[in-house]
N, CA, C and O atoms as CSV, one atom per row, in Angstrom:
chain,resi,resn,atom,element,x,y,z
A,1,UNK,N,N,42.174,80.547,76.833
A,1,UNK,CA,C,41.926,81.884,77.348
A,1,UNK,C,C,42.105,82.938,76.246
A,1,UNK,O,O,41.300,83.870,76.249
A,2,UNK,N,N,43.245,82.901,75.120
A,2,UNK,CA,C,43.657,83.599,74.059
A,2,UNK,C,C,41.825,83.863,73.677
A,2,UNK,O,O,41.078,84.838,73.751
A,3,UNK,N,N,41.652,82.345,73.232
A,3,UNK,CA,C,40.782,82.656,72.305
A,3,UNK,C,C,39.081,83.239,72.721
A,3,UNK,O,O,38.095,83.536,72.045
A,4,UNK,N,N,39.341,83.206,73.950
A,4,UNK,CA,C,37.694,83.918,74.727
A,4,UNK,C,C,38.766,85.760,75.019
A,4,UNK,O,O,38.219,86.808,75.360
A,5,UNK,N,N,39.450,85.685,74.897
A,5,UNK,CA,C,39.674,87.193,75.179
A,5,UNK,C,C,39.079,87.342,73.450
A,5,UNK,O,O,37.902,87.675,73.318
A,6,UNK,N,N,39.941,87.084,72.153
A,6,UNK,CA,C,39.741,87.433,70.735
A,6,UNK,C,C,38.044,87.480,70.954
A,6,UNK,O,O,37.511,88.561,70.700
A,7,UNK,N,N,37.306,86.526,71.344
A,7,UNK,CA,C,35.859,86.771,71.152
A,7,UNK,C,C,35.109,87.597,71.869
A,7,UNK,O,O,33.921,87.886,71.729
A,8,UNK,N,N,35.766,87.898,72.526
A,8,UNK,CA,C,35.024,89.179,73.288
A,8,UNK,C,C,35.514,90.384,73.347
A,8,UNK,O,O,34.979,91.246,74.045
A,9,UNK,N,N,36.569,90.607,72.645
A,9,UNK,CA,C,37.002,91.791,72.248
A,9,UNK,C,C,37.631,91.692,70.909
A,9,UNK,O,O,38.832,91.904,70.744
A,10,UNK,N,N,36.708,91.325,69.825
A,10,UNK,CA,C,37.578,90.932,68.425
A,10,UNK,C,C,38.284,92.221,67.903
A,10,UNK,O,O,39.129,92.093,67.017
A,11,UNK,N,N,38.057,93.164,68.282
A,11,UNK,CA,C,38.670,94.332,67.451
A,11,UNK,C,C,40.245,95.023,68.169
A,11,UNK,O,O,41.003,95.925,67.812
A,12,UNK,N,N,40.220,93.927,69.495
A,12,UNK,CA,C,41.793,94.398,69.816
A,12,UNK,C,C,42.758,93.449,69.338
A,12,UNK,O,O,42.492,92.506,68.593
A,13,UNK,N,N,43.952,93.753,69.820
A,13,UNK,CA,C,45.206,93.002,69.357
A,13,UNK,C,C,45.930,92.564,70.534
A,13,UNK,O,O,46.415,93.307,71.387
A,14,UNK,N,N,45.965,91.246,70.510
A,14,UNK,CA,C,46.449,90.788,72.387
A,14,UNK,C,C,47.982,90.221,72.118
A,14,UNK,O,O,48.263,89.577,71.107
A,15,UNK,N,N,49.057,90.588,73.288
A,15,UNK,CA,C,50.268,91.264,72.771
A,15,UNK,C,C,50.788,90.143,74.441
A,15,UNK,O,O,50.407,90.449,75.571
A,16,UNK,N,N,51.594,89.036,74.163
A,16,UNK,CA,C,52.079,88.464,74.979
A,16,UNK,C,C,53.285,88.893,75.557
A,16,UNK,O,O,54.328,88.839,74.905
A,17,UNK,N,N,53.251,89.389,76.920
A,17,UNK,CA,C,54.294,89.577,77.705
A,17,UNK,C,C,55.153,88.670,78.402
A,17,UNK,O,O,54.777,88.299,79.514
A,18,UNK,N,N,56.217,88.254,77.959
A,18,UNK,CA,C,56.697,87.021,79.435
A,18,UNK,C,C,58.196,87.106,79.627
A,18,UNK,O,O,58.905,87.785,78.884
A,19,UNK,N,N,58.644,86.417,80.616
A,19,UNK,CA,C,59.712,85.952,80.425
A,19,UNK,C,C,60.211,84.850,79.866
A,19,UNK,O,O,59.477,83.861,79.842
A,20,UNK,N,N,62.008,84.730,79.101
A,20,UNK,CA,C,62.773,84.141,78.475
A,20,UNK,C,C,62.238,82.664,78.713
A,20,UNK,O,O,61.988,81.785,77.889
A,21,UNK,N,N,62.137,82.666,80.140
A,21,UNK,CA,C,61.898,80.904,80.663
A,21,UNK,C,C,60.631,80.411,80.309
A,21,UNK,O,O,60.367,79.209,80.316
A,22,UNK,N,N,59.604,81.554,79.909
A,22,UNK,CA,C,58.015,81.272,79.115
A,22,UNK,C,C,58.090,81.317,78.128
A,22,UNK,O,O,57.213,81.839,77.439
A,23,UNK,N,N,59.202,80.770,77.627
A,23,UNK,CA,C,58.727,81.211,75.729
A,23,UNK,C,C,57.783,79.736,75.069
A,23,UNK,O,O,57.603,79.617,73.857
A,24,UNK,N,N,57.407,79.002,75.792
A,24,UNK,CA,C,57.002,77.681,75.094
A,24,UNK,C,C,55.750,78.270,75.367
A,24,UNK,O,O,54.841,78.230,74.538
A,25,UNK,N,N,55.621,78.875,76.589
A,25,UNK,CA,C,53.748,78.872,76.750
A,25,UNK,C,C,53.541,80.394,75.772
A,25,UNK,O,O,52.406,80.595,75.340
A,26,UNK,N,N,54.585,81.373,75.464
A,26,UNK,CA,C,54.228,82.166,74.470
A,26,UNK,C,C,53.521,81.592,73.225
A,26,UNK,O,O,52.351,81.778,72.890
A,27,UNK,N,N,54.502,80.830,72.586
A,27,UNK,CA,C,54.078,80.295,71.316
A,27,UNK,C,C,53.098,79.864,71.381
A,27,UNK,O,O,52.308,80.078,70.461
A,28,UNK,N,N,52.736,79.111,72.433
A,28,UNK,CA,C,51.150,78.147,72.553
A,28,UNK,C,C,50.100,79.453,72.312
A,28,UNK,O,O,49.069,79.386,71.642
A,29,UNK,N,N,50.518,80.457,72.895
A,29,UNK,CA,C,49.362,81.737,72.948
A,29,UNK,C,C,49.282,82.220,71.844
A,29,UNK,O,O,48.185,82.553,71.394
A,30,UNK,N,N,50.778,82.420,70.935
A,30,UNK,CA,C,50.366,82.461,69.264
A,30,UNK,C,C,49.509,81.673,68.612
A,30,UNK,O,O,48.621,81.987,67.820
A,31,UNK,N,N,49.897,80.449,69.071
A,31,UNK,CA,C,48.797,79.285,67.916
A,31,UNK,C,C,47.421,79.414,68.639
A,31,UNK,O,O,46.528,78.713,68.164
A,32,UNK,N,N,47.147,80.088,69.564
A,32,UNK,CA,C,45.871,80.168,70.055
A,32,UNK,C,C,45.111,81.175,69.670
A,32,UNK,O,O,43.880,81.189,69.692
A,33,UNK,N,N,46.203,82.479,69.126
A,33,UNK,CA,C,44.997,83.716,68.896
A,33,UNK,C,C,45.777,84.934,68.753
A,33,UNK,O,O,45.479,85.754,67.884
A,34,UNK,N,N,46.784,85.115,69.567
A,34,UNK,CA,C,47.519,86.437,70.124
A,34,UNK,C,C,48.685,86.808,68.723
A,34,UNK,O,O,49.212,86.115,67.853
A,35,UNK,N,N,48.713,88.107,69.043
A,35,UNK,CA,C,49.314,88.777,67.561
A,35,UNK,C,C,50.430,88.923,67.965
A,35,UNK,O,O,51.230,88.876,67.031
A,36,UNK,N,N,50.975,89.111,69.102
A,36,UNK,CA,C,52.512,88.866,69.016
A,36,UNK,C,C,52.971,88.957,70.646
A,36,UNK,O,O,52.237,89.532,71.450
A,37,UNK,N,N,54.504,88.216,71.140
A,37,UNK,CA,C,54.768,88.384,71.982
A,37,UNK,C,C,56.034,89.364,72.327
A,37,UNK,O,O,56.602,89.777,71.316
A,38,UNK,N,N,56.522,89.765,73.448
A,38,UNK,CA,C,57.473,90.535,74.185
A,38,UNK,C,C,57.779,90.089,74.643
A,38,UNK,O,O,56.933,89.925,75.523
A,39,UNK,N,N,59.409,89.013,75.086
A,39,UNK,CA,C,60.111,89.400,76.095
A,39,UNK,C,C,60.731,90.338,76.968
A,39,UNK,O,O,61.596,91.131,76.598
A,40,UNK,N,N,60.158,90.223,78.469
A,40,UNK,CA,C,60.898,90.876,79.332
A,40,UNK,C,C,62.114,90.786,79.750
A,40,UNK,O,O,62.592,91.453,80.668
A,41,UNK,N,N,62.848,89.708,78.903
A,41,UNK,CA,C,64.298,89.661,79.137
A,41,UNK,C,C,65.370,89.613,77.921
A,41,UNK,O,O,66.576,89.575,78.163
């Protein structure tokens, strides 16, 4: 999904929001495309 958002909007910067207990599927979204994440906790 990372990487069809980057191709269809290459000129933004996609910014992962999650919680503490998502941090594995964060990282997966780094190695997929996304420029950085936020925890909400």
């Amino acid at each position: 999904m990372i990487g069809e958002l980057a191709a269809h909007f290459p000129d933004a910067q996609i910014l992962i929001i999650c919680d503490k207990s998502d941090e594995a599927n964060a990282i997966e979204a780094i190695k997929a495309g996304a420029h950085g994440v936020r925890s909400s906790r």
